[in-house]
LOLO-473475 format. One line per field, with one value per residue (C-alpha): residue number from 1; residue in one letter; x negated, y negated, z negated. Coordinates in steps of 0.001 Angstrom, whole numbers, always signed. Layout:
N
seq: [NUM,...]
type: [A,...]
xx: [X,...]
yy: [Y,...]
zz: [Z,...]
# end
This chain:
185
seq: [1,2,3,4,5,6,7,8,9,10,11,12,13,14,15,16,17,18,19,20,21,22,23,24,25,26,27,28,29,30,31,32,33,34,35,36,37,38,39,40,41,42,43,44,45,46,47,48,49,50,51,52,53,54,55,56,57,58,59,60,61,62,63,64,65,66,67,68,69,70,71,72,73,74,75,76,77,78,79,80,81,82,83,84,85,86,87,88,89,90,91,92,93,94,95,96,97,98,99,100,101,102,103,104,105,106,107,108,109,110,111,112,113,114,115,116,117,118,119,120,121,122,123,124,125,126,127,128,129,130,131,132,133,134,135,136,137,138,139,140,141,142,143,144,145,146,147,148,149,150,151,152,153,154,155,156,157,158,159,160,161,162,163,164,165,166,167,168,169,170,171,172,173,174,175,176,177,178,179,180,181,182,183,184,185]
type: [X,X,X,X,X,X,X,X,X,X,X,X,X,X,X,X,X,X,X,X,X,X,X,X,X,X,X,X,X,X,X,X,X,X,X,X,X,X,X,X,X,X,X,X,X,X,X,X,X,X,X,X,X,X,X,X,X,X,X,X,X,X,X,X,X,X,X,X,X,X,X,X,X,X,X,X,X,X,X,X,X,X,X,X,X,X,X,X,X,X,X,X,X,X,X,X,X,X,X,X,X,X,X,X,X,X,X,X,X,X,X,X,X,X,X,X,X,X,X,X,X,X,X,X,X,X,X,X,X,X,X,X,X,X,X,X,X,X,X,X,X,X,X,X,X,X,X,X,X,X,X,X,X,X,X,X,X,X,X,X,X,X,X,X,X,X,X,X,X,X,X,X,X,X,X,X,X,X,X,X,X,X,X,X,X]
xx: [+0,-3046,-4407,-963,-649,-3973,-3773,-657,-1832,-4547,-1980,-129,-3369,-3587,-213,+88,-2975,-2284,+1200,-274,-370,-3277,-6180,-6381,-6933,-9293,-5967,-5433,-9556,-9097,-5788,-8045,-10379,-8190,-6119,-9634,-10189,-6349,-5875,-7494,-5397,-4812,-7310,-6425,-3420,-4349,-3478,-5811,-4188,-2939,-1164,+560,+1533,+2831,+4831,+5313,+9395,+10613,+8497,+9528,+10191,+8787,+4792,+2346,-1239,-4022,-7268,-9326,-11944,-11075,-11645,-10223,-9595,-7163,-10016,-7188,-5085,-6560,-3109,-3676,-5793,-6306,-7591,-8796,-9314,-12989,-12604,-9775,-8407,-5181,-4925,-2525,-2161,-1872,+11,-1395,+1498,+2033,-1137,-3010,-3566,-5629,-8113,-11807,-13498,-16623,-13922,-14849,-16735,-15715,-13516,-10286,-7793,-4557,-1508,+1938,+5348,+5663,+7493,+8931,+9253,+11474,+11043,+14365,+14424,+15622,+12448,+10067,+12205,+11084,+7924,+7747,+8478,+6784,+3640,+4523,+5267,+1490,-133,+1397,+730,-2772,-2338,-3965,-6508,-5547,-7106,-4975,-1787,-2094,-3369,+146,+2033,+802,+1837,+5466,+5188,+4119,+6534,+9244,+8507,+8342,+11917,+13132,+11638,+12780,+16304,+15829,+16804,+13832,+10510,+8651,+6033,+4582,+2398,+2152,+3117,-96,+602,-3162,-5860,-9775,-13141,-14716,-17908]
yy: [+0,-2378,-1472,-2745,-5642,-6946,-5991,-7419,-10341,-10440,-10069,-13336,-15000,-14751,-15738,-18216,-20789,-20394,-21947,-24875,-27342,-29708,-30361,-31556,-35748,-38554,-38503,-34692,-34815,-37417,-35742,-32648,-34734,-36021,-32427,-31262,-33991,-34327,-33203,-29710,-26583,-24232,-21907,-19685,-19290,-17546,-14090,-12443,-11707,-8133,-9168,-11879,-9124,-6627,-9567,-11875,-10360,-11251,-14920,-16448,-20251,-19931,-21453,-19669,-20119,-17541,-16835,-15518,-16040,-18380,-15269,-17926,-21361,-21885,-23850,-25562,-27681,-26554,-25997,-22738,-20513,-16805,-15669,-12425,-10608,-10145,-6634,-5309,-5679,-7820,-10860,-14090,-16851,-20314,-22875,-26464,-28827,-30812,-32637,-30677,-32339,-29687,-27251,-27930,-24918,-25375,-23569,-20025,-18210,-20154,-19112,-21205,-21546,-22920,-23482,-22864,-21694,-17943,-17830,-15130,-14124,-11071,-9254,-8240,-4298,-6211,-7949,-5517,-3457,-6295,-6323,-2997,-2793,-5755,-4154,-1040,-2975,-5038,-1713,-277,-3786,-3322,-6927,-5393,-2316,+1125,+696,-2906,-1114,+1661,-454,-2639,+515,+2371,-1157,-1340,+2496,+1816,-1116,+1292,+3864,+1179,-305,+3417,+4316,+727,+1312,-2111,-3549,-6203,-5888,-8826,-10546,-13168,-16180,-19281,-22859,-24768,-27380,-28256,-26395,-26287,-24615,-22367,-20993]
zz: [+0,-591,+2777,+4212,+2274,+3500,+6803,+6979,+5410,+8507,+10865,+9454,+9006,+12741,+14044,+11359,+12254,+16023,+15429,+12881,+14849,+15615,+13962,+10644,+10346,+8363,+5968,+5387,+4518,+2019,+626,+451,-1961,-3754,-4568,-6105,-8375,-9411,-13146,-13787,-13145,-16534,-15619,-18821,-17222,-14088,-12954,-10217,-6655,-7726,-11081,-9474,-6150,-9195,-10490,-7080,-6874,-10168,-9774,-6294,-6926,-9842,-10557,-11305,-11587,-9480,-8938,-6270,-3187,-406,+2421,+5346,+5564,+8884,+11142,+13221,+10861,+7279,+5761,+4308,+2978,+1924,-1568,-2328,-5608,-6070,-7205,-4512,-1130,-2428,-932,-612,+1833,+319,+1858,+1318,-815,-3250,-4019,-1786,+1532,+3471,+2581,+3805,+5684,+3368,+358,+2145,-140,-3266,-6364,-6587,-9235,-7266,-9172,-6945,-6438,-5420,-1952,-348,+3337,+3882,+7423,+8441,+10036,+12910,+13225,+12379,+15463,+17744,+16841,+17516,+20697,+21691,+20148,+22238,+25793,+25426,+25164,+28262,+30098,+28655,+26555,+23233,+23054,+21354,+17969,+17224,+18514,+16686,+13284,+14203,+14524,+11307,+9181,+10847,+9137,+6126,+5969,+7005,+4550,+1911,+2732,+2541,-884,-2277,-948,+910,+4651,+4332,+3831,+1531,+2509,-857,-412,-2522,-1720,-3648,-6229,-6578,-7033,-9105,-8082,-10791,-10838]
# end
């Protein structure tokens, strides 16, 4: 389930800084600033990327406070992020709000504390159908190689056999919409 919650997350991480938007501005840079000297986060607070994914359900539009290792900062318009846990594969896109203007790409590699509101994006069956077959019709027009269509196929799976077990007709999908956020060393 790890292994398809991160590549899943990879697969959003694509699709979502392609469809950004342009390129991040003079403003967004200064906002960026600005979000990492606003008042410090409660970093005794903090719950690493796998407590908050065993809790994310019961917590969406709620805040919370996490921690973790800026994996990807999106290049294009640096309005989100990914932290990982430093001692898993769980990781969690952040979405740049509140105070936060942007992230810079010079975050990669650094630990963040980001306080947010859990958010929740449920894939209906009918989607993950559609995405299906679209997967399925770019490998017979030779669009995508075999070893991304059958990594695509094996996570519309997994997502199926989770919405089976869980008695669901949706599959969740948790990221956080940041408040502000703190580097720690």
């Amino acid at each position: 389930m790890k292994q398809l919650f991160f590549l899943f997350a990879s697969l959003f991480l694509l699709t979502s800084c392609a469809s950004s938007g342009s390129k991040s501005d003079n403003k967004e840079t200064k906002n960026t600033t600005e979000a990492a000297e606003a008042p410090s986060v409660d970093i005794s607070k903090a719950v690493n990327v796998a407590s908050l994914m065993e809790i994310a359900a019961e917590n969406v539009d709620k805040e919370v406070v996490i921690k973790g290792v800026v994996t990807h900062v999106c290049k294009h318009s640096g309005k989100r992020c990914f932290l990982k846990d430093e001692s898993s594969d769980n990781s969690i896109r952040v979405e740049a709000k509140g105070e936060i203007g942007g992230f810079n790409s010079e975050l990669n590699g650094t630990r963040l504390v980001v306080k947010g509101v859990v958010r929740e994006n449920r894939l209906s069956e009918e989607y993950i159908n559609q995405w299906e077959q679209k997967t399925i019709n770019q490998k017979e027009q030779a669009e995508i190689n075999e070893n991304q269509c059958s990594a695509e196929l094996a996570n519309i799976k997994e997502m199926r056999d989770w919405m089976t077990a869980n008695n669901k007709n949706f599959y969740s999908v948790f990221y956080v919409d940041g408040i502000n956020y703190e580097v720690i060393e």
